[in-house]
FIDO-357519 format. One record per residue (C-alpha): residue number from 1; x, y, z. Coordinates in Angstrom, 3 decimals. Last residue first. Layout:
N
[site NUM,[X,Y,Z]],
...
// end
This chain:
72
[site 72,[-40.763,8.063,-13.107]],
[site 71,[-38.379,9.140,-10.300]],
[site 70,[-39.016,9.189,-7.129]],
[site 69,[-40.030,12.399,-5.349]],
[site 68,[-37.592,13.525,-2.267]],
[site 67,[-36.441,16.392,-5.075]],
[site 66,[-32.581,15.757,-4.251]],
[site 65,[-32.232,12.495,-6.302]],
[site 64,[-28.374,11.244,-6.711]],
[site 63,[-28.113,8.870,-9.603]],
[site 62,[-28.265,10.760,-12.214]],
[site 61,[-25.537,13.462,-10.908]],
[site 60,[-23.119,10.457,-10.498]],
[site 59,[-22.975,9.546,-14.001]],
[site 58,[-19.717,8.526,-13.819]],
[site 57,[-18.005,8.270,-9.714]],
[site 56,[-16.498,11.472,-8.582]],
[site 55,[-13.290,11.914,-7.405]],
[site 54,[-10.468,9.438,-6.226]],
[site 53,[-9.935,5.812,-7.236]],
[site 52,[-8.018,4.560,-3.889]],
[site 51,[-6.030,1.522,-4.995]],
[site 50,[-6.052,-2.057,-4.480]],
[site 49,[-3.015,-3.081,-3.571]],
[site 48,[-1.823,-6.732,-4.828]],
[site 47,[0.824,-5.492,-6.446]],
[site 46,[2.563,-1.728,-6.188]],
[site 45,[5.774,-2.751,-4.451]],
[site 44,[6.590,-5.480,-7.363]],
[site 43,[5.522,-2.441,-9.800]],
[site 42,[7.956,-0.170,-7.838]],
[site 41,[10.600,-2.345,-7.739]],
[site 40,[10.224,-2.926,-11.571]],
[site 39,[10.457,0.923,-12.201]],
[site 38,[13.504,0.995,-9.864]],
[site 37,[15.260,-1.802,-11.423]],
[site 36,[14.307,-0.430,-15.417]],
[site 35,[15.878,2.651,-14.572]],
[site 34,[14.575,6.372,-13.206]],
[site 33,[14.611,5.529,-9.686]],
[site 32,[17.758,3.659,-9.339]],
[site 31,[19.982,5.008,-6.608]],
[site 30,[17.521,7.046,-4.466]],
[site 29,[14.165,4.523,-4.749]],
[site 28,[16.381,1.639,-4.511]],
[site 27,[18.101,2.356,-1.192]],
[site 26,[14.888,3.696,0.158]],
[site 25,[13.424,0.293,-0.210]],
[site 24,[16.581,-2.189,0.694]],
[site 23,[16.396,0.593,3.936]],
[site 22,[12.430,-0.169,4.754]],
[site 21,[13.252,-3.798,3.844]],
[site 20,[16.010,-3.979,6.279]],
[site 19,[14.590,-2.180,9.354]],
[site 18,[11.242,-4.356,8.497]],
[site 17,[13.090,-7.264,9.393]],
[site 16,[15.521,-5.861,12.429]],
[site 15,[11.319,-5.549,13.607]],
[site 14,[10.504,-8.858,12.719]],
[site 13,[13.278,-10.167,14.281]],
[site 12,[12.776,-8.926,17.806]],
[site 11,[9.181,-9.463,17.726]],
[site 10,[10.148,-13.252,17.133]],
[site 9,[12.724,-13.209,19.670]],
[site 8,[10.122,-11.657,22.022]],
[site 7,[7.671,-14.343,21.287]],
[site 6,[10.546,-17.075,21.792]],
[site 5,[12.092,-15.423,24.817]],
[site 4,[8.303,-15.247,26.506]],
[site 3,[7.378,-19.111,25.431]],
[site 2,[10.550,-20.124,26.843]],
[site 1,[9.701,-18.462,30.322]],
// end
């Protein structure tokens, strides 16, 4: 039984938790999104991600070889 109220106090408090942070986030975005706060906030937010790099790769047409012959 103490193992059950401790897991579901933990799940409790992660989810008030991410309540917060979500609000603290939107907060910052509204009120200070063109100052040096909200730029920092959004670096801080940003770190550690590694980002999608969309479209296609350099020289991508010399490496793909439609001919089925390889290459000499």
């Amino acid at each position: 039984m103490r193992l059950l109220l401790f897991t579901l106090w933990r799940a409790i408090a992660a989810a008030l938790l991410a309540v917060l942070l979500t609000r603290v986030d939107t907060f910052v975005e509204e009120r200070h999104s063109d100052s040096v706060t909200g730029r920092a906030w959004r670096a801080y937010r940003r770190r550690g991600k590694n980002e999608v790099r969309r479209g296609t790769p350099p020289n991508a047409g010399g490496a793909i070889d439609t001919s089925g012959r390889p290459r000499p």
